[in-house]
N, C-alpha and C positions, 0 to 999 in steps of 0.2 A: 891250938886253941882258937875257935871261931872270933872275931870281933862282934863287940853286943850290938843288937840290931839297935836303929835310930827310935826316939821315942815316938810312940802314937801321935800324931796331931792334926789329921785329918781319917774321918771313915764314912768308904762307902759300903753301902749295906747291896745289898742286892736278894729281892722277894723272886722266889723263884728258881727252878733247875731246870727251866726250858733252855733252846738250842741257843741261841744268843750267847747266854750265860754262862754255858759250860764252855761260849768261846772266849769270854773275858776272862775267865778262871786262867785260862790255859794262857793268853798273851801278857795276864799281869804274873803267872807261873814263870816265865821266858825272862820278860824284862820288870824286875821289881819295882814299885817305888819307893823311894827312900820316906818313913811317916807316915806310910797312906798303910791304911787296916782295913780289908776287906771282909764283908762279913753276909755268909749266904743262908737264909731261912728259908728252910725249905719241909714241907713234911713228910716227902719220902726220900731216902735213901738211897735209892738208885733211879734214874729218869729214862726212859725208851725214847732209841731214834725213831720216830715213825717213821721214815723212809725203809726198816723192815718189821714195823709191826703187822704186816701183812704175811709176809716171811715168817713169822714168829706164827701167827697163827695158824698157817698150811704145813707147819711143821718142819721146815728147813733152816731155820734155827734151834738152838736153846737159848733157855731167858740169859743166859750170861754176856752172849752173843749180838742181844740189842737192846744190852742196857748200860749205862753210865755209872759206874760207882761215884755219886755226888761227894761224899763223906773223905773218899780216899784224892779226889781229884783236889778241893778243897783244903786239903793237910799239905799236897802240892803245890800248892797258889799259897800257900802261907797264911791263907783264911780259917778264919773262926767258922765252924759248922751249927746252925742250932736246929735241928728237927723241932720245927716247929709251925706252923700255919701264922701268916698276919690276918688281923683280922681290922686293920685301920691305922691311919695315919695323922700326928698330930702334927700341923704344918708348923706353928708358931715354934711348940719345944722339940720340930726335927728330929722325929720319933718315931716307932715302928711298934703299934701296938700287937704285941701277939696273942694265943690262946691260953698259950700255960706256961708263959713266962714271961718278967719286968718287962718295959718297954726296952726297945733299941736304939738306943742315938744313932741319927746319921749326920751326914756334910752334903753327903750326894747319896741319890738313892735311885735303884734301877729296879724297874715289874718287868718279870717275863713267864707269866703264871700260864700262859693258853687261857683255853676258853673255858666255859662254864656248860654244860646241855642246859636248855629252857622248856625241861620238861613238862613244867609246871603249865606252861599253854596248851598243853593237848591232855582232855581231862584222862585220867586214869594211863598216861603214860608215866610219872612219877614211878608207879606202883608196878607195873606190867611191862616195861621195857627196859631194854639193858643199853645204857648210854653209852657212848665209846669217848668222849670225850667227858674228863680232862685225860689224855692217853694214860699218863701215869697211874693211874684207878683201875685200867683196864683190863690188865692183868689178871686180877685176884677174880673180876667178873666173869672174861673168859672160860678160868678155868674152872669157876661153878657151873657155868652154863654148859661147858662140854664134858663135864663129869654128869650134868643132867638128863642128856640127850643120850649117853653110852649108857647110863641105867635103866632109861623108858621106853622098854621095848614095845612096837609097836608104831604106826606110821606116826612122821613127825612132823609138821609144819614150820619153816623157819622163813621168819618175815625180815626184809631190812629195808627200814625208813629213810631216803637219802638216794637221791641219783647223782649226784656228783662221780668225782673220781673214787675220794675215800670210800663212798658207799659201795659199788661197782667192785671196786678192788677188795676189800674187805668180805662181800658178800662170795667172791669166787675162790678165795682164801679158804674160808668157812668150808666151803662143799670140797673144796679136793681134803680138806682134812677129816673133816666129819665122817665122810665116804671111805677112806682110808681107815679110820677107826673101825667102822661099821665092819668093815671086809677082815680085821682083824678079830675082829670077835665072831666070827662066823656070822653074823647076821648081814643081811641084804639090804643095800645100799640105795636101793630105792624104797625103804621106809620112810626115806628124807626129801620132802619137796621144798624147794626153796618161790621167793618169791620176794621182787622188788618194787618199792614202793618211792613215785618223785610225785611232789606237784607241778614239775617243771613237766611241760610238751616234749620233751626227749630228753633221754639222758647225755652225762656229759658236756652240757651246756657250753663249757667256755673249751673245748677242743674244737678241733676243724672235722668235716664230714667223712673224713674216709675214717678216724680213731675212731667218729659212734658208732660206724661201719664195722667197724670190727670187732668193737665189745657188743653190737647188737646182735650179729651174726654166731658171737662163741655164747651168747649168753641165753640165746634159742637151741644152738647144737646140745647145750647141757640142760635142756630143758626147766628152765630157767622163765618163770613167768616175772612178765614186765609192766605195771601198771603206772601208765604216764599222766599226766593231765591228773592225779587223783589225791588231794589233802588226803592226810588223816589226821581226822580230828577227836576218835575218839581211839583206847584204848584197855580192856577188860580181860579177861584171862580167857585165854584162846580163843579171841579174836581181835578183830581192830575194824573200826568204822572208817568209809570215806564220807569228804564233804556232800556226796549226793545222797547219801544216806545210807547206801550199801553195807553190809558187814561183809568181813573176809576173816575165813579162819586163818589162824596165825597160833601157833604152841608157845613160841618165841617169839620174840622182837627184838631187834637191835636197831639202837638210834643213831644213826648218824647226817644229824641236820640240826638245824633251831640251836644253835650254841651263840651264846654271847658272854658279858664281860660278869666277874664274880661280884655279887651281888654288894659286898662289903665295899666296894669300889664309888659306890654309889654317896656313903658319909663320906668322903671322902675331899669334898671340895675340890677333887679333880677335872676339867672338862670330858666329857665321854658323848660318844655320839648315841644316835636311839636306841644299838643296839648294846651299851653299854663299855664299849670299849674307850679304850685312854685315847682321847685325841694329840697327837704330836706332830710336830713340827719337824722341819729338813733334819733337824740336827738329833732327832730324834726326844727333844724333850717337852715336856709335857707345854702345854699353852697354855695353861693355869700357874705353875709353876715350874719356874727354871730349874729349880734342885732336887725335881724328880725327870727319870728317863723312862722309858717305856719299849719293848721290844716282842717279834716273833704275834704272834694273834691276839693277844690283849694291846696292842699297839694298831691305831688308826692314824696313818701317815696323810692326813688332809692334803696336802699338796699334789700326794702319788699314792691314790687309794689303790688297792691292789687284792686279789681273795686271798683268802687264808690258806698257803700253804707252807712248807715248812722248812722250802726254798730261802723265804726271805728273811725266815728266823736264823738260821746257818749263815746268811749271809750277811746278815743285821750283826754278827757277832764284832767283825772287826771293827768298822764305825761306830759301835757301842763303846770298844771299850778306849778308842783313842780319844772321843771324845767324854768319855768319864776320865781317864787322863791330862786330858786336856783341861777342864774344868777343875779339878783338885789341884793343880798347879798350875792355875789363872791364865793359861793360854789360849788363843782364838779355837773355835770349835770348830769344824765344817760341815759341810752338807751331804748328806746321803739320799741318793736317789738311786728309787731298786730299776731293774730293768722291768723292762714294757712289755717284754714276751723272754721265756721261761724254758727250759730244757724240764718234759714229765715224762719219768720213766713208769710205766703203770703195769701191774704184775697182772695174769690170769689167774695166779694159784699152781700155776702147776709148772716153774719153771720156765716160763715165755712170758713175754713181755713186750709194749706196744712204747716207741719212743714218740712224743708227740712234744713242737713248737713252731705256736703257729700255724702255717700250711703245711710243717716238716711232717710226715707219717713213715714208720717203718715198726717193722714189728720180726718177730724170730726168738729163738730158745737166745739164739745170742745177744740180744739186746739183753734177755735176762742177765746171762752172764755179765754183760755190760754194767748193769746195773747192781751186780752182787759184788764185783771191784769195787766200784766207787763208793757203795755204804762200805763194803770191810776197807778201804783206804780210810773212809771219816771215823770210822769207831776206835780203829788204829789210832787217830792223833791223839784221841784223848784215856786209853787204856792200856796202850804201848809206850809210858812216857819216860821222856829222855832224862837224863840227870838236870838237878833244876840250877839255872846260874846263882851266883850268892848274889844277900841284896844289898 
C-alpha cells in the first residue's frame, strides 16, 4: 500500500507545452516535491520538436516521431492537465484566466507559449498565407495545403516569406516532398516552382559566409528563385506584392517571419518589449512581476538578448525548473546566461545537412545523420520514460 501523498499547499501552474516545459515536466517527474501541485494548460495535446519539423515535412518522419504526448508526460510529472488556452492573468487573485474554464490559482506561474505570426501587418496575408508559427498549429495547415497542391493539377507556384534559417530549411523541406508526391502520382515535378521571399540583403543573416554559400549555391542548383532586399507588403490570391510595388505570382504562401508575443499578453500588466514579448530578467522572471517566469520565444532575456531559436528553449528547461523550485521552497534563485554562439544543424530536405557556429561550417549527408541522433536522443528523454521515483 502506497503512503498518501503530502497535502497541496503550494501550485505552480505552467501556460504552455513549449521546450522548456516539457523540461520541467520531466525534472519535477525525476525529483518530486513534497506540496508543490503542478499544473500545465495547454490547448493541444501533443507539442512538436521543431528541431524535426522540417523532417516531418520532407517526409522522414511520421507525426508520432516529432511529437510530445503533453497529456501522457504530465500524468508522469504527477501534474494536472487542462486542455485549455489562457487568455489573461489576474496579478492580485494569482490566477490564470482561461477560455472554457474557472480561473487557475497559482504561487508561481511559468509562459512558454512561442510566438504569435503578425499577420495582420501585411494586408491580405491574414487571409492568403499559411503561417508556420505557433508550430504546434502547423500541422493541421500543412496537411491542407499539401492535400491541395496533390489535387490541383496543373503548374503551381509556392512562395515562402522569411529568409532566415527556418524559412530556407522549411522551404527546401517542402520541395523534396511535394516533388516526391508529384512523382508518385505520375505527374511531373516541375509543375512546382518554388520561390523565396527576405527583406533582408541576403539570406541567413546571422550565419557566417561560407553557410550562405552553400544554401545559395543548393538553392540556385534546385532552381529555386531568391528575392533579397524585397518586403511584402501586400498579399491576395495568387499573388503577393513587394514594397516597390511589383506583384509576384505566388498559388501559395507560407509565413515564416513577423511573429511576436500573443496578443492577450498585452492586458496583462506584464513588461513586454515592442515586439510583444515577456521581458525577463537573469533568473528568468518577469521584471514586472516576480511570481511569473517566462521561457523558450515568448521570453525576452534583457540582459542576454539572443534570436529565437529553439536552442535556448531546450536549454532554458533546466534553469526554469530549479529555479521554480527554488522559489516554491524560498531558496536563492540563480542566474542563467544562454551561450553567445550556438551549435545549427540546418537540413536541405533531402537527408544532408549544413553544421554552422560561428566561423564553424561543415556540411555532408553525415551531419544529417548527426543531427538525426541528437533529435531521436531529445525525443527519447521525454517518450521513452523511465519508472518515476515515489514522491
Amino acid at each position: 500500500m502506497q503512503p498518501p501523498l503530502p497535502p497541496v499547499s503550494r501550485d505552480i501552474v505552467l501556460i504552455g507545452g513549449g521546450h522548456a516545459h516539457v523540461g520541467v515536466l520531466k525534472r519535477f517527474a525525476m525529483r518530486p516535491e513534497p506540496g508543490v501541485r503542478l499544473t500545465l494548460i495547454c490547448r493541444d495535446t501533443h507539442t512538436p520538436y521543431s528541431g524535426m519539423l522540417p523532417g516531418y515535412v520532407a517526409g522522414h518522419y511520421g507525426y508520432d516521431e516529432v511529437h510530445i504526448d503533453l497529456r501522457r508526460l504530465a500524468q508522469y510529472a504527477g501534474a494536472r492537465f487542462f486542455r485549455d488556452e489562457a487568455v489573461g492573468i489576474d496579478h492580485e487573485a494569482r490566477s490564470v484566466r482561461c477560455r472554457s474554464r474557472p480561473p487557475v490559482p497559482y504561487d508561481w506561474l511559468s509562459i512558454n507559449i512561442g510566438s504569435t505570426p503578425r499577420l495582420d501587418a501585411t494586408a491580405g496575408a491574414g487571409e492568403h498565407a499559411v503561417p508556420v508559427k505557433p508550430i504546434h498549429r502547423f500541422n493541421a495547415r500543412w496537411q491542407t495545403l499539401l492535400e491541395r497542391i496533390e489535387a490541383d493539377p496543373g503548374p503551381i507556384r509556392v512562395a515562402v516569406v522569411g529568409g532566415g534559417a527556418g524559412g530556407v530549411e522549411l522551404l527546401l523541406a517542402m520541395q523534396v516532398r511535394l516533388h516526391r508526391e508529384l512523382a508518385v502520382r505520375g505527374r511531373d515535378p516541375g509543375e512546382l516552382t518554388f520561390a523565396l521571399f527576405t527583406r533582408g540583403a541576403r539570406i541567413l543573416p546571422t550565419h557566417n559566409a561560407r553557410v550562405r554559400a552553400h544554401f545559395e549555391a543548393t538553392l540556385r542548383r534546385r532552381g529555386i528563385e531568391v528575392h533579397t532586399a524585397t518586403e511584402v507588403v501586400a498579399v491576395e490570391a495568387g499573388r503577393l506584392q513587394a514594397a516597390d510595388g511589383r506583384w509576384h505570382a505566388a498559388d501559395e504562401v507560407v509565413w515564416v517571419t513577423n511573429a511576436g508575443g500573443a496578443d492577450w499578453l498585452r492586458d496583462t500588466r506584464l513588461m513586454l518589449d515592442d515586439d510583444g514579448f515577456i521581458e525577463v530578467g537573469d533568473t528568468l522572471q518577469s521584471l514586472s512581476d516576480p511570481r511569473v517566469f517566462a521561457a523558450g520565444d515568448i521570453a525576452h532575456q534583457v540582459n542576454h538578448p539572443r534570436e529565437k531559436a529553439g536552442v535556448f528553449a531546450v536549454r532554458q528547461g533546466r534553469p526554469l525548473a530549479d529555479n521554480l523550485r527554488a522559489a516554491v521552497t524560498g531558496r536563492r534563485l540563480r542566474p542563467y546566461r544562454p551561450q553567445a554562439r550556438w551549435l545549427s544543424l540546418i537540413s536541405t530536405g533531402d537527408r544532408h545537412a549544413v553544421a554552422s557556429r560561428g566561423g564553424l561550417y561543415l556540411a555532408g549527408d553525415w551531419v544529417w545523420r548527426w543531427k538525426d541522433w541528437i533529435d531521436r536522443r531529445f525525443m527519447a528523454r521525454f517518450n521513452d520514460l523511465p519508472p518515476r521515483p515515489s514522491a
